[in-house]
C-alpha positions as CSV (number, residue, x, y, z in Angstrom):
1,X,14.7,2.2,-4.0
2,X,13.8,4.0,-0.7
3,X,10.9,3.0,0.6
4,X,10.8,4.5,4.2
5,X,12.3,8.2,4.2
6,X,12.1,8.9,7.7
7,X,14.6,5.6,8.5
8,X,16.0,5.1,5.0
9,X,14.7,1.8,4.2
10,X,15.5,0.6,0.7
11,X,13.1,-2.0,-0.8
12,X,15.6,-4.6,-0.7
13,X,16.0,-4.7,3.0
14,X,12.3,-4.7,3.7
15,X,12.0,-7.7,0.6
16,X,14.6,-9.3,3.3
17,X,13.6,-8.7,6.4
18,X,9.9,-9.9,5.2
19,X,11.6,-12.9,3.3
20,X,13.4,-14.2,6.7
21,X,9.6,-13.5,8.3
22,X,8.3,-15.8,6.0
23,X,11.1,-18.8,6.1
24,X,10.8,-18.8,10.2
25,X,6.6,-19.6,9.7
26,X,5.7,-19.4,5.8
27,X,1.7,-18.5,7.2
28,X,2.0,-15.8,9.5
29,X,0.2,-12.5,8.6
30,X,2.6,-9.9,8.6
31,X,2.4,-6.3,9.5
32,X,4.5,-3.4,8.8
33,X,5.1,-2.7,12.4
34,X,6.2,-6.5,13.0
35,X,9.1,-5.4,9.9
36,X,10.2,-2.4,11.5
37,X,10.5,-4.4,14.7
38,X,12.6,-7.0,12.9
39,X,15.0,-3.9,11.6
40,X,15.2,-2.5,15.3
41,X,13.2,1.1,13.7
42,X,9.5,2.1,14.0
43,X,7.4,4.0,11.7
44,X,7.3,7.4,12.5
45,X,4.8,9.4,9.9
46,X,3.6,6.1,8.6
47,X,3.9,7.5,4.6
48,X,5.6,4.4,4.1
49,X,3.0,1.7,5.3
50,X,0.2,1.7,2.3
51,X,3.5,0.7,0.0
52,X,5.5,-1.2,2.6
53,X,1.8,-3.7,3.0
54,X,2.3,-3.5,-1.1
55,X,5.9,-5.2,-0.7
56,X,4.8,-7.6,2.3
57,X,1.7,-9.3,-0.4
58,X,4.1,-9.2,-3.2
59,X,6.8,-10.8,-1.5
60,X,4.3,-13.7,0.5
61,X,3.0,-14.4,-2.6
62,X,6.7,-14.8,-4.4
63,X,7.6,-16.7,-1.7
64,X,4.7,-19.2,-1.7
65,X,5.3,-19.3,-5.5
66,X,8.6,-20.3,-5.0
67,X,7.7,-22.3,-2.6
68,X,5.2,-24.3,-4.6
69,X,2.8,-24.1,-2.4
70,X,-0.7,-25.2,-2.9
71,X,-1.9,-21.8,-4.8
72,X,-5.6,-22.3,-4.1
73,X,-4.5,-22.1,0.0
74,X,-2.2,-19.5,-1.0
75,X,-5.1,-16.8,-2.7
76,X,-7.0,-17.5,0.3
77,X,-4.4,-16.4,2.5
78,X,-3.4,-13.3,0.4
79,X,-7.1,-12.7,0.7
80,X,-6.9,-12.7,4.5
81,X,-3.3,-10.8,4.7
82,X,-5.1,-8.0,2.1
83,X,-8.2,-7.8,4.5
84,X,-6.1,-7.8,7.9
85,X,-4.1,-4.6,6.3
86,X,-7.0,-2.8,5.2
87,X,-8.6,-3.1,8.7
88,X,-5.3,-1.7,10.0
89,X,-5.2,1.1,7.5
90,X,-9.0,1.8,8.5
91,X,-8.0,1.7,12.3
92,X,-5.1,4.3,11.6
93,X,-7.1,6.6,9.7
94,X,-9.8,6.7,11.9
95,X,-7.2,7.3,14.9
96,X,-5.6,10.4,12.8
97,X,-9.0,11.6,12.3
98,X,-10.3,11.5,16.1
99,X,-6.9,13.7,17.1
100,X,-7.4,15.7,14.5
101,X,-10.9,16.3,15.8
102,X,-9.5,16.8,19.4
103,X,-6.9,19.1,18.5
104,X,-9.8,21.7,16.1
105,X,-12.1,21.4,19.8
């Protein structure tokens, strides 16, 4: 399935991409622009992020399961991967809205 329109990004590669992320430092919060980085693209309309942060907590948390890692650490740090993305999301929005605003003046 295509995730990312604008590159034509299938699930599958970001899954990987995020996968490989994970098996160089299994703790490190990941962000879609660190996964466009790793595929040598960049987001361009940013449609794609709100499902592509989706894929990044489903595929941490697959990998710690598989992992066996200690689940208790593990909600904790799904917890903080959740919050880190919706601060991001909150920054973007609020950055779309302020040019928005400057463009209308």
């Amino acid at each position: 399935m295509i995730v990312c329109s604008c590159n034509i990004v299938t699930e599958n590669e970001i899954r990987s991409v995020i996968t490989d992320l994970l098996n160089n430092d299994p703790w490190q919060l990941i962000v879609p622009a660190q996964v466009y980085h790793e595929m040598g693209k960049r987001g361009r309309c940013c449609g794609c992020f709100p499902r592509l942060v989706d894929l990044i907590v489903d595929t941490t948390q697959d990998f710690h399961r598989d992992m066996q890692s200690d689940e208790e650490v593990v909600i904790q740090f799904i917890s903080r991967l959740k919050d880190k993305h919706q601060q991001c999301e909150t920054a973007r929005m609020l950055a779309r809205h302020r040019i928005a605003k400057t463009h209308a003046a």
